[in-house]
N, C-alpha and C positions, 0 to 999 in steps of 0.2 A: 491900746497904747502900751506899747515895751514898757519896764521900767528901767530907770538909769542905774549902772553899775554903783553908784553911790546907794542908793536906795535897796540894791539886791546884797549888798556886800552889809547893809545897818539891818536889816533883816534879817539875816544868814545870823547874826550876831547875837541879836536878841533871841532867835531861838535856839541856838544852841548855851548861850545864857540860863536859860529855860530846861535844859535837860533832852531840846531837841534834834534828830541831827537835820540840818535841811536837804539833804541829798534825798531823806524820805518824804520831804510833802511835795505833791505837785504843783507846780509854778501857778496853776489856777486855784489853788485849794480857797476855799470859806473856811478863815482863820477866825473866830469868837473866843472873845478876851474877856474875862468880868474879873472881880476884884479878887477870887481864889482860883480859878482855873482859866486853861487856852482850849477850846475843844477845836481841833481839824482836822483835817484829809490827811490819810498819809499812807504810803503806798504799804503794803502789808509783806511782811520777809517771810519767804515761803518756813513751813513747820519740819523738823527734823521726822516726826514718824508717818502719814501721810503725805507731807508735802500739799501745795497747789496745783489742781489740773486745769485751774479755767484759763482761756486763752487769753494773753496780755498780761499788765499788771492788775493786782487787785488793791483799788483802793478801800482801806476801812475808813469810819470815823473816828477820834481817840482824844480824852480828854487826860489833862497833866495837870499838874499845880502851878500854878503862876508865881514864879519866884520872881519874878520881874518883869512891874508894865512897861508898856511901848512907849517909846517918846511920845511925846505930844504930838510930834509933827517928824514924818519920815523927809527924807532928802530926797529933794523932786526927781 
């Protein structure tokens, strides 16, 4: 099921609220919230001395501090 623009724009919010930007997690990502950190997906920006050679994007895992939890209840 899509989500509703209402619901992707309160999203987008909270995580860059958060220190995140959402342009780097993918729309499918497994977001885990607990009461001092968000751990999730987020697509990985290539490194200035190496760089990345694997083909496509590379998702890592990545945990941040939770400056602020989620509503209670997102916009359907």
């Amino acid at each position: 099921m899509a989500m509703s623009t209402d619901r992707i724009t309160a999203v987008a919010n909270w995580l860059m609220t958060n220190g995140i930007d959402p342009a780097d997690v993918p729309i499918d990502s497994n977001i885990v919230v607990n009461e001092h950190t968000i751990t999730l997906d987020v697509y990985a920006r290539p490194t200035t001395d190496a760089g990345r050679s694997a083909p496509g994007p590379v998702i890592e895992r990545r945990s941040v501090p939770c400056v602020s939890q989620p509503p209670e209840r997102w916009p359907a």
